[in-house]
C-alpha positions as CSV (number, residue, x, y, z in Angstrom):
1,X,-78.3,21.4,5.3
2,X,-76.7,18.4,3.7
3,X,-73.1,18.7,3.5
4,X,-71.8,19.4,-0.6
5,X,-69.0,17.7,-2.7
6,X,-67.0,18.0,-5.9
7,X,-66.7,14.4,-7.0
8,X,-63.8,14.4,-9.3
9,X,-63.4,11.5,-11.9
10,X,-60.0,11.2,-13.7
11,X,-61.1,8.4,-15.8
12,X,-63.5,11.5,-18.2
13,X,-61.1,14.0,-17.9
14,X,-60.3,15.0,-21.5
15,X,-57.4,17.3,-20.7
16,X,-59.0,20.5,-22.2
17,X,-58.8,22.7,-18.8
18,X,-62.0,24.7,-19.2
19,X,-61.8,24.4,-15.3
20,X,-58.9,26.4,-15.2
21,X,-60.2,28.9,-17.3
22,X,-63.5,29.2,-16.0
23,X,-62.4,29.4,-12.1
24,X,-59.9,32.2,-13.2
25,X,-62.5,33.8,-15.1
26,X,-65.0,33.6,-12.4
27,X,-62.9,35.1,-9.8
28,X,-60.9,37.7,-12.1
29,X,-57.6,36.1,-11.3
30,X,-54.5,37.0,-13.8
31,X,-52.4,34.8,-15.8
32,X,-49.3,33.3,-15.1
33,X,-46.4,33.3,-17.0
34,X,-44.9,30.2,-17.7
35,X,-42.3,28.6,-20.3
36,X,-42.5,25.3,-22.3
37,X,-40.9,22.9,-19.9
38,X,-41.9,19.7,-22.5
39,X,-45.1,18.9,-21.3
40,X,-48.5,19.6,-21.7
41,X,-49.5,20.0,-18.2
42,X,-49.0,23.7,-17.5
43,X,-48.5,25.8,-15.0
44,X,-46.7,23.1,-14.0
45,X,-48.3,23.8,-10.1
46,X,-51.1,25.6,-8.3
47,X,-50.0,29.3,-8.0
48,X,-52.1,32.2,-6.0
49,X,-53.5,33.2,-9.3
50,X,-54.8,29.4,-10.0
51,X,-57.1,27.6,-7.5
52,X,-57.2,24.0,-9.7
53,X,-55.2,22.6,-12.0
54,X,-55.0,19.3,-14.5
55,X,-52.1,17.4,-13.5
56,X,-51.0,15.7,-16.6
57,X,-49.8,12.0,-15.8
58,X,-48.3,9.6,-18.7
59,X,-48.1,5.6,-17.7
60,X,-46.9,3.1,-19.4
61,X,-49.6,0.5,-21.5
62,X,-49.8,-2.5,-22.1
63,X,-52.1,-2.3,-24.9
64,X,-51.0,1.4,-26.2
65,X,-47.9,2.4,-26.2
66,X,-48.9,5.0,-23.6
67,X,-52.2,5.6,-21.3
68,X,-53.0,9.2,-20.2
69,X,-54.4,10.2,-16.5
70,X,-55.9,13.9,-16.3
71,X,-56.5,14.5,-12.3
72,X,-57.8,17.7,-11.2
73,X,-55.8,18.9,-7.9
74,X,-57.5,21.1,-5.7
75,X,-57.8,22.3,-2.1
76,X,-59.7,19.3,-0.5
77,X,-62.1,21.1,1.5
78,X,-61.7,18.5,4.2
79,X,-64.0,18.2,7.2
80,X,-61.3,17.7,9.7
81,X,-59.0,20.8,8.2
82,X,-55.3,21.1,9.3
83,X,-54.8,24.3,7.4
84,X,-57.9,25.2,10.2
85,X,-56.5,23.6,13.0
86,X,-53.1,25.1,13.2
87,X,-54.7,29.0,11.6
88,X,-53.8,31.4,14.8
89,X,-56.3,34.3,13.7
90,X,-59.5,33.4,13.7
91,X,-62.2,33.8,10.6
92,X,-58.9,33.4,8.3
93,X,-60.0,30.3,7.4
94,X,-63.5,29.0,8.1
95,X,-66.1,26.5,7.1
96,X,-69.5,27.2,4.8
97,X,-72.4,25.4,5.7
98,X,-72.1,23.6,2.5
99,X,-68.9,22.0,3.7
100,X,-66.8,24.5,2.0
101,X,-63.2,25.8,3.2
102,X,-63.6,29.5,2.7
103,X,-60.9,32.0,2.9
104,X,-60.7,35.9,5.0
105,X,-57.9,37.2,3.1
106,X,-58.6,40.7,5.4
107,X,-57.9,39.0,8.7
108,X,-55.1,36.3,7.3
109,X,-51.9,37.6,8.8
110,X,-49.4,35.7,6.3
111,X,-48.2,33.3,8.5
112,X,-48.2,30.4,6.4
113,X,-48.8,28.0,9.2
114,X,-52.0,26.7,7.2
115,X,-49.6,25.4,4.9
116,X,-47.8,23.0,7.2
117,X,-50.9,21.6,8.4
118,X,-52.3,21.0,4.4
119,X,-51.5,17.2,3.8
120,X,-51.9,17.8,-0.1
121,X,-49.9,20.9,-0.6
122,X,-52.4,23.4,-1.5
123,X,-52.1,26.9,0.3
124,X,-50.4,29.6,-1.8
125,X,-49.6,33.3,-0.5
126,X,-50.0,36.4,-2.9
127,X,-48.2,39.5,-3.4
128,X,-49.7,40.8,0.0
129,X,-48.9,37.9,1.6
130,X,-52.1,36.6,1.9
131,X,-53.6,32.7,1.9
132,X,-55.0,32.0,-2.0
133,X,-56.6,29.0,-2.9
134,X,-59.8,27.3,-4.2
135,X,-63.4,28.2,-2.1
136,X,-65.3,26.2,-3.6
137,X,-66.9,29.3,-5.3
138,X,-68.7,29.9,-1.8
139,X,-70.3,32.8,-3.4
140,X,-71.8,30.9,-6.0
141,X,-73.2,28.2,-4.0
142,X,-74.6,30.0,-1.4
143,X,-76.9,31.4,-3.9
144,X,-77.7,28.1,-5.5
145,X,-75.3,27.8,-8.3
146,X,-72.3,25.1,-9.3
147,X,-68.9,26.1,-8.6
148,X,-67.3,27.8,-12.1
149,X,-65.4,24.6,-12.9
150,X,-68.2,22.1,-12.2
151,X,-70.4,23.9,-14.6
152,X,-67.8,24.5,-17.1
153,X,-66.4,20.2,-17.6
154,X,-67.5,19.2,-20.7
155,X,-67.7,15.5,-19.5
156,X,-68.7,15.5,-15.7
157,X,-64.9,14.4,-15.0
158,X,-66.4,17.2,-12.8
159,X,-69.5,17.1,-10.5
160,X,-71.1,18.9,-7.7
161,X,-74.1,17.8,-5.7
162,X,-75.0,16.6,-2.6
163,X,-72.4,14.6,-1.3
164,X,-74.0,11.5,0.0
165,X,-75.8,11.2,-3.7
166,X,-72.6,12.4,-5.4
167,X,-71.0,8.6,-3.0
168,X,-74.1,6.5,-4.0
169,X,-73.8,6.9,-7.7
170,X,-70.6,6.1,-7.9
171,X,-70.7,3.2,-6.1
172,X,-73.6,2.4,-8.8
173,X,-70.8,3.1,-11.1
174,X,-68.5,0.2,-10.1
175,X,-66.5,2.4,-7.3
176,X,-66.8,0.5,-4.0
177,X,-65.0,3.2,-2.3
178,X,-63.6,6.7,-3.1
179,X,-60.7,8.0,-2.2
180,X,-61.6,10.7,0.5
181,X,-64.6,9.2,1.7
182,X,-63.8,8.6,5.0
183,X,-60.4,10.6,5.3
184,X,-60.0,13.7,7.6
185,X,-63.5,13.1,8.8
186,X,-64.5,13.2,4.9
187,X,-63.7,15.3,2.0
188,X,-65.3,17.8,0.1
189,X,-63.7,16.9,-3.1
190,X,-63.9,12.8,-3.9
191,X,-61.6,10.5,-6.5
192,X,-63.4,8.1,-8.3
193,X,-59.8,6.3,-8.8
194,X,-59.4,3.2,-10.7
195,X,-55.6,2.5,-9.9
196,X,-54.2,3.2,-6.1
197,X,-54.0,6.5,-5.4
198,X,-50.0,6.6,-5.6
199,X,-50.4,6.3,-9.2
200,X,-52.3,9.6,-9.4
201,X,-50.1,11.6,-6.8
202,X,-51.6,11.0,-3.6
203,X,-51.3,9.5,-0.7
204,X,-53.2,6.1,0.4
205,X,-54.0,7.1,3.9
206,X,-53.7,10.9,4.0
207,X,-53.3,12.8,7.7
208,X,-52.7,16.0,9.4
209,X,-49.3,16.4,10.3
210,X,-48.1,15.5,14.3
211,X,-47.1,18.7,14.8
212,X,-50.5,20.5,13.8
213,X,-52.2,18.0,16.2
214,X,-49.9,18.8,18.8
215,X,-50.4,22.8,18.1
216,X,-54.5,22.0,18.2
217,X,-54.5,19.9,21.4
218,X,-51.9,21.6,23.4
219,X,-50.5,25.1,22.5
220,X,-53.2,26.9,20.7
221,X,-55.3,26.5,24.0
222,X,-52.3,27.6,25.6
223,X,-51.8,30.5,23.8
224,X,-55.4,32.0,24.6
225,X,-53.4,32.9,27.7
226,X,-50.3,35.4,27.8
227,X,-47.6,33.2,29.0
228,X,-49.2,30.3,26.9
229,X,-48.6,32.9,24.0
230,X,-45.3,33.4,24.8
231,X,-44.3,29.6,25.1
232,X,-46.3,28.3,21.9
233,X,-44.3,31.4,19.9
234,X,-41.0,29.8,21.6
235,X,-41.9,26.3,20.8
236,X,-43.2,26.9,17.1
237,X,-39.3,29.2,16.4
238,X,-37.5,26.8,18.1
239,X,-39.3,23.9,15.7
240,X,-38.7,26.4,12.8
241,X,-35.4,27.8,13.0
242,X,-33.1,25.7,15.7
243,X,-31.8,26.4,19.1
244,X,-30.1,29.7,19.3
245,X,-26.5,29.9,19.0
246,X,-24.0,32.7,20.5
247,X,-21.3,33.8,18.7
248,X,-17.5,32.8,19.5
249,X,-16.1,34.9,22.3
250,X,-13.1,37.4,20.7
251,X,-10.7,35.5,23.2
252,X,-11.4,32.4,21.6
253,X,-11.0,34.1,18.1
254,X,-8.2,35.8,19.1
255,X,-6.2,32.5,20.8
């Protein structure tokens, strides 16, 4: 089955956040509460009750005394998938045959290790403790339909579609290359980016983190063995907290 995509274009993006609204809608999710901080843009972050958001970005104009950028942040839904790489408990995390990311909250155990290996920041933990974040309505699109946002956009800021066709037409659109089209073996969500990506909040070259490669390559085999356990459990608190300290002896406290 050819592989799906979101292609996201900042450039149509009114503002009005019927994405938010319909993804909360569509999977029952509850408000947050959240005070006037003196912006639009709110919440002000992704939160385990909001999958994707409209980060609201004001930049300085030449011609106006000030330009506007509305970019929809989301999980990525990338090919090569830290948050899946570095996931001890398998089915937590796993990978539709449309090219979603799809969450287990049932066998996620809370570590939160799927946020260290998440270059854009996008994992959140509930109430239970459990991983929260965009699917990419897997249950809608498995059965044909758009995700809830896609079909909601009022001005295809938001598309989904097959994600070679989704590349081809913008590149007919003046976009020789989007951002995501060849990072972390490809993402499911693509930025049709007029500026550098810096000026929208992400990275140029985005990448797994060293020590998620390292947990991939070297201990998670490891730990399919008991002592391999053991030391990748060592390693990973030692990274974590620190080398372990003993206390001062009473003689020294006492002179």
């Amino acid at each position: 089955m050819a592989r799906m995509a979101i292609l996201v274009s900042p450039e149509l993006c009114i503002g009005c956040r019927a994405c938010q609204t319909a993804c909360k809608s569509w999977n029952q999710l509850p408000g947050d509460k959240t005070v006037n901080r003196g912006s639009f843009e709110n919440p002000p972050d992704l939160t385990p009750h909001l999958y994707n958001k409209i980060h609201y970005i004001e930049v300085p104009s030449e011609k106006d005394a000030l330009r506007w950028l509305f970019v929809n942040q989301r999980c990525m839904h990338c090919d090569d998938a830290g948050c899946m790489k570095i996931c001890p408990s398998p089915g937590a995390l796993y990978k539709t045959r449309e090219g979603a990311v799809a969450t287990n909250k049932e066998k996620c155990i809370g570590c939160k290790l799927c946020v260290v290996g998440c270059p854009f920041n996008v994992p959140r933990y509930d109430e239970k403790d459990k991983i929260s974040k965009c699917h990419l309505c897997f249950d809608r699109i498995a059965n044909g339909l758009q995700p809830a946002c896609t079909k909601t956009c009022p001005t295809d800021a938001l598309k989904y579609g097959d994600r070679d066709a989704l590349i081809r037409s913008a590149q007919k659109a003046g976009y020789e290359k989007l951002y995501g089209q060849t990072d972390l073996g490809g993402l499911g969500a693509l930025y049709a980016f007029k500026d550098a990506p810096t000026l929208y909040g992400y990275n140029e070259k985005p990448g797994i983190p060293e020590t998620v490669v390292f947990w991939h390559t070297v201990l998670k085999p490891l730990s399919y063995i008991g002592i391999g356990g053991v030391v990748a459990a060592s390693l990973i608190h030692y990274i974590a907290v620190g080398p372990h300290k003993e206390p001062e002896e009473e003689d020294k406290k006492n002179g």
